[in-house]
N, C-alpha and C positions, 0 to 999 in steps of 0.2 A: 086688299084686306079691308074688314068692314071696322068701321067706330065699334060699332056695340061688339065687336073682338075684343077689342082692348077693355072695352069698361070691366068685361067679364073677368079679366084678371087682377081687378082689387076687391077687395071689399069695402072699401069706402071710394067710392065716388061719384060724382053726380053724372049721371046718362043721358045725355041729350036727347030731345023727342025724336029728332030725324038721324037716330044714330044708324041707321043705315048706308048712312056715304062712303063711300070707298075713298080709300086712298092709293097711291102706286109708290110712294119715297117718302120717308122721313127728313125732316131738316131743326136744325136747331140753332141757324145762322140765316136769319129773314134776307139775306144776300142772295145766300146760293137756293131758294126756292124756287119751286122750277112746276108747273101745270099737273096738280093733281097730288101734289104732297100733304102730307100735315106737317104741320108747324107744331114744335114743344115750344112754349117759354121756358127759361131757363134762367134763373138770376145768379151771374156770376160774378166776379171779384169786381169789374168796373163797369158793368151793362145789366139791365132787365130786358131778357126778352118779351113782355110782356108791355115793353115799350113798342113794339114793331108788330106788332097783328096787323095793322091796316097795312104794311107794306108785305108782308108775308101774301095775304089776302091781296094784293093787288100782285104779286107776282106768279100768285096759281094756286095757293093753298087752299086746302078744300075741307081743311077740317084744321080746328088748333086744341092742344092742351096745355091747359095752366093752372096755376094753384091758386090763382089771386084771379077778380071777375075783372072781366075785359068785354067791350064793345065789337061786336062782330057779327060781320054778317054769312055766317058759317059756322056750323054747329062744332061746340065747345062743349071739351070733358073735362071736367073738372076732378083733380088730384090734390089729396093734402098736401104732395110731396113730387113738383116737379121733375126735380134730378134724380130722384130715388125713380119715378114715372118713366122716366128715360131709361135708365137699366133695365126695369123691367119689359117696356114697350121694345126695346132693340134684342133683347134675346129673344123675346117670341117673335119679331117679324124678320128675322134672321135666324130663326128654328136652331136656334138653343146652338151655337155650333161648338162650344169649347166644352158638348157632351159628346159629341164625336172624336175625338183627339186627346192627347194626353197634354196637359198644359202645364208647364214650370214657370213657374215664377221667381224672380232675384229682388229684394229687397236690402236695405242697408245705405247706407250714407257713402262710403267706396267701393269699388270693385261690381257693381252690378254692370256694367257692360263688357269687362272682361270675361264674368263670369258664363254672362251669356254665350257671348262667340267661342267660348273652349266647351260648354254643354253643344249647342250645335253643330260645333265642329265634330266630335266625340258620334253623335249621332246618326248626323250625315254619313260619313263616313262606315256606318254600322251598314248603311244601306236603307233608310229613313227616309221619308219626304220629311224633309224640317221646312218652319217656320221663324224669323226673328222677327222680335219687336223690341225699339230699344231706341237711347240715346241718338246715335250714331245713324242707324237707318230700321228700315223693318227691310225683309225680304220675304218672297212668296213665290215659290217654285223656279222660277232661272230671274224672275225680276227684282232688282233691287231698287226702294227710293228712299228720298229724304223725309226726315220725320220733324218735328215741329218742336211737342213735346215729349220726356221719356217716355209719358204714358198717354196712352191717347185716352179723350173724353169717351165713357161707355160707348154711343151709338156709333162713332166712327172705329169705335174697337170690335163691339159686335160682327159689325160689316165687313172689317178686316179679316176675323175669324170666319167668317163663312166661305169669302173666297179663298183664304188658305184650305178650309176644310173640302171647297170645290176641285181642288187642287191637288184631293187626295194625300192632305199633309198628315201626318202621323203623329208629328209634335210640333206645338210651340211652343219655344222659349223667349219670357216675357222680362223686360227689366220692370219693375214694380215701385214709382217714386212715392214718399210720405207725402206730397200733395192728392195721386190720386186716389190713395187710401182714405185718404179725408174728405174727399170729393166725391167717392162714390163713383168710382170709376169701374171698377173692378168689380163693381157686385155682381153679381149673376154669373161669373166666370169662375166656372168648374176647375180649381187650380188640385192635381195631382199631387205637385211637389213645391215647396213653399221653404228656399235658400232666402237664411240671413246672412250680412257679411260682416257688417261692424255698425255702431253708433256713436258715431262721431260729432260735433258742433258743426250743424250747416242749417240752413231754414230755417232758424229762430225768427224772421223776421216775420214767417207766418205762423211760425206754431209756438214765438214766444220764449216757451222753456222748454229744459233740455227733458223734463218729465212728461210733458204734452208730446214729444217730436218720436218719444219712446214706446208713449201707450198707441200713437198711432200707428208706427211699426208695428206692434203687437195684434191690432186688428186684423192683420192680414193671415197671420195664426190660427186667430179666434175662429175667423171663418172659412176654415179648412171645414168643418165638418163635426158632426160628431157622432158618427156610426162608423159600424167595422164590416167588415169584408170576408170569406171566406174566396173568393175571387180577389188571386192578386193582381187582376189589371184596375181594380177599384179602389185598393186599398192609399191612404193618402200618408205624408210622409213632410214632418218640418225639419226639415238639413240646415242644422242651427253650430254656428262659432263658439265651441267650446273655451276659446282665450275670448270674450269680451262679455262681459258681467251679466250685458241686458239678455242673453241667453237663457239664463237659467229662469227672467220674468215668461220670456217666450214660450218655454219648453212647460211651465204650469198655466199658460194661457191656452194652451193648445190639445186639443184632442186626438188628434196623428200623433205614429210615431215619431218619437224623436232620432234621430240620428245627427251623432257631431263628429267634426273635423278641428284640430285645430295643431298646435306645433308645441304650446309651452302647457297644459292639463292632458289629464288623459280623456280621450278620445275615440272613437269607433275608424274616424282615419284620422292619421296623426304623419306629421312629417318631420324628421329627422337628419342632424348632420347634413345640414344647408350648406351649399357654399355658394358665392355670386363672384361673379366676373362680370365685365361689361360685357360679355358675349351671352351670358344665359347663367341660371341656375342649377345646379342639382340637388335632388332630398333625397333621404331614402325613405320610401313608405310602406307605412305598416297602416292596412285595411281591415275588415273583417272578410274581404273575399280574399287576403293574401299579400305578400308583401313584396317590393321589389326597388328597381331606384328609379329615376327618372331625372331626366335631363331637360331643360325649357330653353327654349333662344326666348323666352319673355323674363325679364329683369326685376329680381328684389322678392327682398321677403313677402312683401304684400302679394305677389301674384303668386308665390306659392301657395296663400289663404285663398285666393280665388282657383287655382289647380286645385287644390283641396275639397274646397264648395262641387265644381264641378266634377270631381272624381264619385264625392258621395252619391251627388247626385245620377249619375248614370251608372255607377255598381248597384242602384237602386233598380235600376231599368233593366237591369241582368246584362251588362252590354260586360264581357270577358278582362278582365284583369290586361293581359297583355297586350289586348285592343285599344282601351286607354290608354294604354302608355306609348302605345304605337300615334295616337291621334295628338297626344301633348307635344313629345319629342320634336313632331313634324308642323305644330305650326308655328306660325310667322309670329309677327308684332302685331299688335289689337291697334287701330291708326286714333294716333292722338295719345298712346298711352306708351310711358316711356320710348317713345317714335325717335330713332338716330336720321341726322339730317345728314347725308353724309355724298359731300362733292368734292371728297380728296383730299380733305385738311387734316392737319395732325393731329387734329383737338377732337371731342368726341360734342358732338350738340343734341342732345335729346330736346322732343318736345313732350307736355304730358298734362293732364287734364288736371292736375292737382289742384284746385280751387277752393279747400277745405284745408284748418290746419293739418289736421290729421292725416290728409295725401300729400300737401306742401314737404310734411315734416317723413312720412315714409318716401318719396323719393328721394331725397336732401339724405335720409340715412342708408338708404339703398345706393347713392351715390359714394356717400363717402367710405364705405367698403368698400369700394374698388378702384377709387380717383387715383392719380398717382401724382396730379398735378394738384392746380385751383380748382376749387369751385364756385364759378362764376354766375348767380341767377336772375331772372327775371320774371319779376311777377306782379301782381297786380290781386286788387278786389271790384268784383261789379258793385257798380249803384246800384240805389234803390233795394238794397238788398239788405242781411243782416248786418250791422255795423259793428259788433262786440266782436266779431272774428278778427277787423283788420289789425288791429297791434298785436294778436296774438301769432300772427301769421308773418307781420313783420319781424317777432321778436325770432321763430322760428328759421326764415331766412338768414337774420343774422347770424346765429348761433352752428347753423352749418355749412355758411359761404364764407368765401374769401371776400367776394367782394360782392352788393348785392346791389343790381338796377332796378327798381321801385318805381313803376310804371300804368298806364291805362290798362282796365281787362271791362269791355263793356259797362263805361261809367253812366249809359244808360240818360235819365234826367239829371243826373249830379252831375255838379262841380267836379269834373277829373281831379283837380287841385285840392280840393277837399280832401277827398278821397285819399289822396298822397296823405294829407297832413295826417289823417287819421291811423294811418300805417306807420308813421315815424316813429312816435315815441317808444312802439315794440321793438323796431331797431336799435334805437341809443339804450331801452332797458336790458337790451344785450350786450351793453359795453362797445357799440362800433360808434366808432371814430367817423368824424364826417370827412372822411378821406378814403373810409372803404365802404362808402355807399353814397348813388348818386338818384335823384328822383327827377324823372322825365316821364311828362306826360303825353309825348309821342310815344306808343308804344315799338313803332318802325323805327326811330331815331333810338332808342331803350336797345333794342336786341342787335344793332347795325354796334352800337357802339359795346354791347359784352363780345361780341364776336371778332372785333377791330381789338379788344384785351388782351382774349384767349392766346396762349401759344402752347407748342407741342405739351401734350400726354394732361392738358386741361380739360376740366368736361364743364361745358354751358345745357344750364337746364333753364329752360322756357315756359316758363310752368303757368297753369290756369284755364286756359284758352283751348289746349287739345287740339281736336278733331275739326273744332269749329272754323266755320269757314267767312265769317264776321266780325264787323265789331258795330258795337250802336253806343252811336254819341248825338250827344243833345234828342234822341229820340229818334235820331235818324241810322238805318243801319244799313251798313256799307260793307261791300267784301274786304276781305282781311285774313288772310290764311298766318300763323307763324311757321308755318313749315315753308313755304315760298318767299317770306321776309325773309328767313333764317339762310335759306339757298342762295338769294340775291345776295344778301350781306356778305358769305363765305363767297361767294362768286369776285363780287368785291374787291376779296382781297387780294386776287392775282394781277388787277388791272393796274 
């Protein structure tokens, strides 16, 4: 592709005399440039690429763009707007691919990667080449790998899209984080269907307050669209939580129709006469495509808001009423989210990504509907991260454990020891005694000794950490699974 391709798609920008260079690969990490790329700069949260042109240019780049004027010997296009430059330079040299496919998107502070894997699965299942991208991992036709961040940066998201679309994929289902909304990740991505789940306190640490972390949510709304269809495979669609307030900001920011799910307003699906057991859910549901009950081996209210989210969304897609409930019924556990560790002990261990009050506090109430014993937890707050959550997250712990171990979760550059102190006084403003909570900043010595507690018909939740398969201390990150602690520990106990 030629330079003077791309200048053509702004209208402000400067064109270089010898805009005729080709390039064969974009890069936006002066690392991985490779003979015959262009180079973006990109000025992000702790680097300017537009520190690295001469190393870019020494590794093969054959053409650079930037916003700010740089020294180089290869022709330079100049863009107001870097990152914005990047969205757009990555859908056209990857031919626009999320117009080819039907694209979902999940947004919200919980529940976006459950959500995803029961739309997928829902899909797949219909007989769909699916697509995920998410938390957890992305997959793309039999391949699955590991993912970085929830959202990938535009140009490696672009790239993604193409080869799922190479792939003859039908749909992706995207988790959508309030970082890359803010970031400009997502722009140029032709999103279909655009799932809210809740707004709950997390990210203040970037977006501050809980009114910035809201209206950024909401952009992802805004930019649905705003033209109609007479063609229903065009037509776009915000599947918004009728129980959580910011809803109703969503449902007037947005041009699509609205369509809501929820359990305690009324609703277009709505679920009803809930019951939980540690084995699974049941609700009865009432849709606008018809009503019926449904059974989940996935645990707690909360995931029936995410059955919910995903039911909307694929009765959207015409996928049959009885189809859904055949594809819920039948799946498994989402890994990392209420995940039982289970090597034959009497006690029940879940692990579960709750790292938010708001999921801290719905597992912890999902638990104590069905405990028969203690509830025994283990949790922790990342550094470097929002600090106003940790007391509020300790006070929560208190208020639904028996006994609560207060522990490391990715202390990142901080003082783990800090970090504890910070979490305490939400405990003692709970009224526990320091005789039913203990802080240990080993988080393997934390869950070895709730475990070494527990006895029969007690449930130990693990909570923070999920899926993940690390921990980073002092900056250094190291494997660290709690579902393989958790097994060792119960292991343990027979020796």
């Amino acid at each position: 592709m030629k330079l003077s391709e791309l200048a053509s798609l702004f209208a402000i920008s400067t064109n270089p005399s010898n805009s005729d260079v080709e390039f064969s690969g974009i890069q936006t990490d002066s690392r991985k440039v490779k003979q015959g790329d262009l180079f973006i700069c990109i000025i992000g949260l702790t680097t300017d690429g537009h520190r690295y042109v001469d190393k870019a240019i020494e590794l093969g780049a054959v053409a650079i763009a930037a916003e700010s004027r740089v020294e180089a010997t290869v022709p330079v296009l100049y863009v107001k707007d870097s990152r914005f430059a990047m969205a757009v330079i990555a859908n056209h040299f990857y031919r626009y691919p999320s117009q080819e496919m039907k694209l979902i998107g999940v947004t919200g502070t919980n529940g976006k990667t459950t959500t995803t894997f029961i739309i997928e699965q829902i899909l797949r299942e219909q007989g769909f080449q699916t697509g995920l991208m998410g938390t957890i991992q992305m997959k793309m036709g039999t391949e699955t790998l590991e993912t970085e961040n929830t959202t990938q940066e535009s140009l490696d998201l672009q790239h993604n899209l193409r080869k799922m679309r190479d792939l003859n994929t039908d749909y992706c289902v995207m988790e959508v984080s309030s970082h890359a909304i803010a970031m400009g990740r997502v722009k140029g991505c032709d999103f279909r269907t655009a799932i809210f789940t809740n707004l709950t306190q997390d990210h203040l640490d970037y977006h501050r307050t809980m009114e910035n972390y809201k209206e950024v949510k909401g952009l992802f709304f805004a930019r649905l669209g705003n033209k109609y269809s007479a063609d229903v495979s065009k037509r776009k669609y915000a599947v918004l939580n009728a129980d959580d307030p910011a809803s109703a900001h969503y449902a007037e920011m947005t041009s699509a129709e609205v369509v809501t799910y929820g359990i305690e307003n009324n609703a277009d699906v709505k679920a009803s006469d809930i019951q939980i057991t540690a084995l699974g859910t049941k609700f009865f549901l009432t849709s606008f495509c018809g009503n019926t009950e449904i059974s989940l081996q996935l645990i707690g209210k909360f995931n029936v808001y995410n059955a919910l989210g995903a039911i909307a969304a694929t009765l959207l897609e015409g996928v049959p009423l009885e189809q859904i409930k055949n594809s819920l019924e039948g799946m498994a556990i989402v890994p990392g989210r209420m995940e039982p560790v289970v090597e034959g002990q009497s006690f029940l261990v879940a692990v579960d990504y709750s790292h938010t009050p708001d999921g801290l506090e719905n597992a912890l109430t999902t638990i104590r509907e069905f405990a028969q014993g203690r509830v025994i937890t283990v949790f922790g707050c990342g550094g470097d991260r929002d600090k106003g959550k940790r007391p509020k997250m300790g006070k929560i712990a208190a208020e639904y454990s028996d006994y609560v171990y207060v522990t490391s979760d990715n202390p990142r550059t901080e003082n783990p020891e800090h970090i504890l102190l910070d979490i305490e006084p939400g405990v003692l403003e709970a009224g526990f005694s320091d005789h039913r909570y203990e802080m240990i900043v080993d988080r393997k010595a934390a869950i070895k000794k709730a475990i070494e507690m527990a006895s029969s018909n007690d449930v130990v939740l693990i909570a923070g950490k999920g899926h993940e398969t690390y921990q980073i201390i002092n900056g250094n990150k190291m494997h660290f699974d709690d579902r393989e602690e958790a097994r060792e520990a119960i292991r343990g106990l027979r020796k």
